[in-house]
KELO-374622 format. One record per atom (N, C-alpha, C): x, y, z. Coordinates in steps of 0.2 Angstrom, whole numbers, padded with zeros to 4 digits, always signed. Layout:
BEGIN
XYZ;...
! end
This chain:
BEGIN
-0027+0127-0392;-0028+0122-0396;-0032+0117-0392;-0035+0113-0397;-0042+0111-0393;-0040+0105-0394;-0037+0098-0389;-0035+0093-0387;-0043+0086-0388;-0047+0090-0384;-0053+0084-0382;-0055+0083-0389;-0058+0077-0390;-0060+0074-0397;-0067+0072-0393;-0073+0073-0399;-0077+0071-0398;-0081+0067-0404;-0084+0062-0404;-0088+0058-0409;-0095+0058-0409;-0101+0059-0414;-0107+0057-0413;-0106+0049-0418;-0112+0045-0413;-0111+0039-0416;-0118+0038-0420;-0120+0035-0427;-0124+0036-0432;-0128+0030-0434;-0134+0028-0434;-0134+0019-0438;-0141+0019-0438;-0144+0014-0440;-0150+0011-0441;-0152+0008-0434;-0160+0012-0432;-0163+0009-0427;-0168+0007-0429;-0173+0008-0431;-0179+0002-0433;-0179-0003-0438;-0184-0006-0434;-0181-0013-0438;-0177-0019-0436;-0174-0016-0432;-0166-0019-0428;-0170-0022-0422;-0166-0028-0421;-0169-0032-0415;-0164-0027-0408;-0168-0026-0403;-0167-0020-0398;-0165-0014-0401;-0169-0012-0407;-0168-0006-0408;-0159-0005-0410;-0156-0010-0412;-0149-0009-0412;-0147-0005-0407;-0148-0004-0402;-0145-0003-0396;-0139-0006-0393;-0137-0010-0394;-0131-0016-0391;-0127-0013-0396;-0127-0014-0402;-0120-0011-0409;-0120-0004-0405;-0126+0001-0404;-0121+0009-0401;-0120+0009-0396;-0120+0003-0390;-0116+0004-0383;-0112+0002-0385;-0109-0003-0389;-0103-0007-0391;-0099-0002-0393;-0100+0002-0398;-0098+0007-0402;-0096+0011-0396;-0100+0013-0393;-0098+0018-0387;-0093+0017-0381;-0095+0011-0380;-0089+0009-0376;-0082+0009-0380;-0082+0004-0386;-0076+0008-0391;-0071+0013-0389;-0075+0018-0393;-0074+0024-0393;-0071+0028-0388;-0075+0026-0382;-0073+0029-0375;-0064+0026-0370;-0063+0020-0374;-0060+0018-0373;-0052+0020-0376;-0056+0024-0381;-0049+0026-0387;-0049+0033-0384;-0052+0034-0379;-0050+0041-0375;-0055+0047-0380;-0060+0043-0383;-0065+0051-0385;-0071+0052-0382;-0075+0057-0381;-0081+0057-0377;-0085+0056-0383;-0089+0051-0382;-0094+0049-0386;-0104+0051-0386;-0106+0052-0391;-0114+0056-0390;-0115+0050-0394;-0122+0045-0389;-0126+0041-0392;-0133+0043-0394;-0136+0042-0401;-0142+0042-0399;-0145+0038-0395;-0142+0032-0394;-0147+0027-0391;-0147+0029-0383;-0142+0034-0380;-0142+0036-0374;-0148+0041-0373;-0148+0045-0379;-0153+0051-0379;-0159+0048-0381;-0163+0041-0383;-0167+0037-0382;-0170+0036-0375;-0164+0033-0373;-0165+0029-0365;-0168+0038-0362;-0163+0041-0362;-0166+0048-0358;-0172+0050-0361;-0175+0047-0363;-0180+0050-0368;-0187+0047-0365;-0185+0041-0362;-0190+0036-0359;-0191+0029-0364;-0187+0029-0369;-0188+0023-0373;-0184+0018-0371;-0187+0012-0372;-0187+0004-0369;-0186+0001-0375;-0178-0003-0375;-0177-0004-0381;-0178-0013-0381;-0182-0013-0374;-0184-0019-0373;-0191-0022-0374;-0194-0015-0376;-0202-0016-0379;-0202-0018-0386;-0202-0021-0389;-0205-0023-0396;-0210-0019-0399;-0217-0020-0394;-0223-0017-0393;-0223-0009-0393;-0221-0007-0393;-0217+0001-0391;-0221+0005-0397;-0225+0008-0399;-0225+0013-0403;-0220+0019-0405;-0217+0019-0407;-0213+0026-0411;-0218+0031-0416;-0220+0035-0411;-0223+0041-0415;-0218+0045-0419;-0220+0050-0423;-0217+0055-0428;-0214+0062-0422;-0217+0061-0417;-0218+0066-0411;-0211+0066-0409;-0210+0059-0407;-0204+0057-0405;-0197+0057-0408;-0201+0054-0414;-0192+0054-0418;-0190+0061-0420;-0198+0065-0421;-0193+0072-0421;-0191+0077-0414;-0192+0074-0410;-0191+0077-0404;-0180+0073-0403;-0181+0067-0405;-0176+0064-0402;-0169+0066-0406;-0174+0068-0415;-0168+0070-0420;-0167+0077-0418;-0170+0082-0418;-0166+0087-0414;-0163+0088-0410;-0163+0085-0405;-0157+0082-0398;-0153+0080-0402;-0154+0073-0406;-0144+0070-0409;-0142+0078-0412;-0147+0082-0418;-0144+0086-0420;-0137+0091-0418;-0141+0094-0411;-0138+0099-0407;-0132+0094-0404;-0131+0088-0401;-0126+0084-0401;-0120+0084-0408;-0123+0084-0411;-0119+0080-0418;-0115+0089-0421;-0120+0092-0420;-0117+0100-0418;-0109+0103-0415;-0108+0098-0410;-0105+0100-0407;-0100+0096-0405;-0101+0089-0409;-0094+0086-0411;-0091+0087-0416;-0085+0085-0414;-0076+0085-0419;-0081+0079-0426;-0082+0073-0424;-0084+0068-0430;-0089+0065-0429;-0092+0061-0435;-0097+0055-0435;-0095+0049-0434;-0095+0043-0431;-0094+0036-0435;-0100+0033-0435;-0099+0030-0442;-0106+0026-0443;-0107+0020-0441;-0111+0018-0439;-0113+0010-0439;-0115+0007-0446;-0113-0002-0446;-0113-0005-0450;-0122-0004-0452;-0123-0003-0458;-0130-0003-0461;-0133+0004-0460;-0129+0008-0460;-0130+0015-0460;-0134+0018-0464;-0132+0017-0471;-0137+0016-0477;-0144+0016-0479;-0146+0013-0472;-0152+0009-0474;-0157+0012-0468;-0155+0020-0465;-0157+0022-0461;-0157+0029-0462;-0165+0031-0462;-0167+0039-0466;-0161+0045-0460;-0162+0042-0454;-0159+0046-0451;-0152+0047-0449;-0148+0042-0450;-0142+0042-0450;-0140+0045-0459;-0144+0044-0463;-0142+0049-0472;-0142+0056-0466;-0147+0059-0464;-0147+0065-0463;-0144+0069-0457;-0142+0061-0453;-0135+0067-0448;-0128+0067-0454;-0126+0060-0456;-0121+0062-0462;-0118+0065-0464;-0127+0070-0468;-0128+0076-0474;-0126+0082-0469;-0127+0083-0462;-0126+0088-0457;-0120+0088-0456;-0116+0082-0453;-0109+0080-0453;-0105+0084-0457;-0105+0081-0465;-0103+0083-0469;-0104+0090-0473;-0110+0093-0470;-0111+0100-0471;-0105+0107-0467;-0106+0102-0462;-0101+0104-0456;-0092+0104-0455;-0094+0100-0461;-0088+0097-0460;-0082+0095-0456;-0086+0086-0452;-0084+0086-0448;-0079+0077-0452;-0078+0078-0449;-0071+0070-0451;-0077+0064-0452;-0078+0057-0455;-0081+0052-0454;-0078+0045-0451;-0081+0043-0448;-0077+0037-0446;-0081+0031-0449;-0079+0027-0448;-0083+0017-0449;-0080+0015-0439;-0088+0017-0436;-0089+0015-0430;-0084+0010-0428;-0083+0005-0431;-0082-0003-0429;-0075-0001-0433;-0071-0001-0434;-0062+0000-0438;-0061+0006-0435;-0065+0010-0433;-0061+0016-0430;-0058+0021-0437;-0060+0019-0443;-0055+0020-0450;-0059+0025-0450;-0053+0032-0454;-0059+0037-0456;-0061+0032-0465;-0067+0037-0465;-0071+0035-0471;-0072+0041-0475;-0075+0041-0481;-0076+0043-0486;-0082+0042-0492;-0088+0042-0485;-0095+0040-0490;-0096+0046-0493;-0102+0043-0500;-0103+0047-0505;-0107+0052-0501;-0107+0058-0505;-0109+0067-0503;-0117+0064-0505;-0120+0066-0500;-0129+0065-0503;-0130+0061-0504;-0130+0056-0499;-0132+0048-0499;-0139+0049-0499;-0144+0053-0499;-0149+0054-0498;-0152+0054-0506;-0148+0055-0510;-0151+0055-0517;-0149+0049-0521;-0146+0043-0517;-0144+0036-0520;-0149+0032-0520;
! end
């Protein structure tokens, strides 16, 4: 029986002043703290070589597809998702979700720690 729990965390980065980075440390901190191993995108950013201190930073297409492969294979291989507040409003967090829930993996609301129950195919609202 498989004891370890694992979470990928999900949310909106562009747009977001530092890239919403501080909401998925917080969130990861959280989580780690409630005893689950936690998979950040924004960690697999930083390893990525992205500075969520630059403003100026371009984000090519290069990259966010290089960096959503990596969540994916993470997100693969957790127990659950929790989302970040404003999830909705992020193409890439609709499509780890939809992966998520393909998967059929639990959801959570990042910040309540609640499991959740968002609509199936967010991506079509």
């Amino acid at each position: 029986m498989r004891v370890h729990k694992s979470i990928y965390l999900a949310g909106a980065m562009r747009g977001r002043p530092q890239w919403n980075f501080p909401a998925f440390d917080e969130a990861l901190a959280r989580w780690e703290f409630a005893g689950w191993t936690v998979y950040s995108p924004a960690a697999v950013d930083r390893a990525l070589g992205f500075d969520e201190y630059d403003d100026r930073q371009e984000v090519d297409i290069d990259f966010v597809n290089r960096a959503l492969r990596l969540d994916l294979i993470l997100l693969e291989s957790a127990d659950a998702i929790a989302l970040l507040p404003g999830w909705e409003e992020s193409t890439g967090a609709t499509v780890e979700l939809a992966f998520a829930q393909f998967h059929r993996l639990k959801v959570f609301d990042a910040v309540s720690m609640k499991e959740i129950h968002p609509v199936k195919h967010p991506w079509f609202e």
